[in-house]
C-alpha positions as CSV (number, residue, x, y, z in Angstrom):
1,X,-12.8,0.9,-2.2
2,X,-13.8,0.3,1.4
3,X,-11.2,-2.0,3.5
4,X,-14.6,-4.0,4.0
5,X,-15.1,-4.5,0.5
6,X,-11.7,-6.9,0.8
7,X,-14.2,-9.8,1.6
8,X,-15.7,-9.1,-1.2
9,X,-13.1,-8.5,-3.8
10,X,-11.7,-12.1,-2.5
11,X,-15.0,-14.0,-2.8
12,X,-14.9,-12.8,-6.6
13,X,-11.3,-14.1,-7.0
14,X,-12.4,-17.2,-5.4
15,X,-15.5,-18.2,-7.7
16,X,-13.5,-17.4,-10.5
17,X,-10.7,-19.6,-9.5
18,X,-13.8,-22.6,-9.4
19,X,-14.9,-21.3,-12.9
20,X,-11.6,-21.8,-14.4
21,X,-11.3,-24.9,-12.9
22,X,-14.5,-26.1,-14.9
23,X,-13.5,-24.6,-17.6
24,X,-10.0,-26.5,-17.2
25,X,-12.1,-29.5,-17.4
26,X,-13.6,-28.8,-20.6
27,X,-10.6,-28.1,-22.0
28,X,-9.4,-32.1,-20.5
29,X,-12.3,-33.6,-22.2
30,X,-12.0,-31.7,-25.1
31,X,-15.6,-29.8,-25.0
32,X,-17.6,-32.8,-24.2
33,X,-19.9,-32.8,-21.1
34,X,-18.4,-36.0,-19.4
35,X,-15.9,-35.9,-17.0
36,X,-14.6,-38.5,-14.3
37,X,-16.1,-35.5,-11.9
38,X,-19.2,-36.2,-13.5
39,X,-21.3,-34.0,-15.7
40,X,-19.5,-30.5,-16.2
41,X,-22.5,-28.9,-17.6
42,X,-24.6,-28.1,-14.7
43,X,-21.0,-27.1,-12.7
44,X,-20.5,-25.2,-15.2
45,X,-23.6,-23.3,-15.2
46,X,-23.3,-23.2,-11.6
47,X,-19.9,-21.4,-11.3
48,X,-21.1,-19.2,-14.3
49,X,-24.0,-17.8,-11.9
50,X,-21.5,-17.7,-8.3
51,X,-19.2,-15.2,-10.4
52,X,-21.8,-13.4,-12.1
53,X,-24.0,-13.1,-8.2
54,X,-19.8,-12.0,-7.1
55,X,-19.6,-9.2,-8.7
56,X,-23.2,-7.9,-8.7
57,X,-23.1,-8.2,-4.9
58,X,-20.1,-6.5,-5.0
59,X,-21.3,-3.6,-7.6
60,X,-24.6,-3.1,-5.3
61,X,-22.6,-2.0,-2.0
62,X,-19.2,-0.8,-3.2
63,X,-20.1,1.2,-6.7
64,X,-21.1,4.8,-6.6
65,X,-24.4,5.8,-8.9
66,X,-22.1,7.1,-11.7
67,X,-19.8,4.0,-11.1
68,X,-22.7,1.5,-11.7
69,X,-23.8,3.7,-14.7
70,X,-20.4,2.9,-16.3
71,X,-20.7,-0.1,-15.5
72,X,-23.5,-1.1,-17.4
73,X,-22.4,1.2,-20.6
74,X,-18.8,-0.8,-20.3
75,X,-21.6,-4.4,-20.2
76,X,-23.1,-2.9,-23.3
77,X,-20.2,-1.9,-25.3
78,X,-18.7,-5.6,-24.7
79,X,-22.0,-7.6,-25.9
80,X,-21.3,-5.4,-28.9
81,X,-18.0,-6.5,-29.9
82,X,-18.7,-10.2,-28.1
83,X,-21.4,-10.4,-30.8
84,X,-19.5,-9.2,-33.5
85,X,-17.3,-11.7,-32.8
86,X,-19.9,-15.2,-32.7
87,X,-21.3,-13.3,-36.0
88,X,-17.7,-13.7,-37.5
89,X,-17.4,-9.8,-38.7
90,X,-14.2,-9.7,-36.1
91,X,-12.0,-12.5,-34.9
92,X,-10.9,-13.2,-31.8
């Protein structure tokens, strides 16, 4: 990757430091919704959509054609098993 793409790379590492740190707070209250923060849902869904905009941003100016084409095979083939999974025919 491009030396510019650095930025980049680090604003991915950064939103997925604030997921985890959600997601740390779930883990506090046990799954519920209420935190001394306040209400983790919304933060959640909020640090769900800055990692996801991350690494799409990322993908749009540093991927090749055939890169992003992987990608998206690699998105596929991981629903698949992720769904397996929730259906119970695999565990985790």
């Amino acid at each position: 990757f491009a030396l510019d793409s650095e930025d980049e790379l680090q604003k991915i590492v950064e939103e997925t430091g604030e997921l985890m740190q959600v997601i740390g707070m779930y883990m506090q209250t046990r799954g519920s919704d209420l935190h001394w923060k306040g209400d983790l849902r919304p933060m959640l869904i909020d640090e769900l959509a800055d990692v996801v905009n991350s690494i799409q941003f990322f993908k749009a100016h540093n991927l090749t054609t055939e890169e992003k084409l992987y990608f998206q095979r690699r998105i596929l083939q991981k629903r698949k098993l992720f769904e397996s999974w929730h259906n119970g025919k695999n565990k985790l």
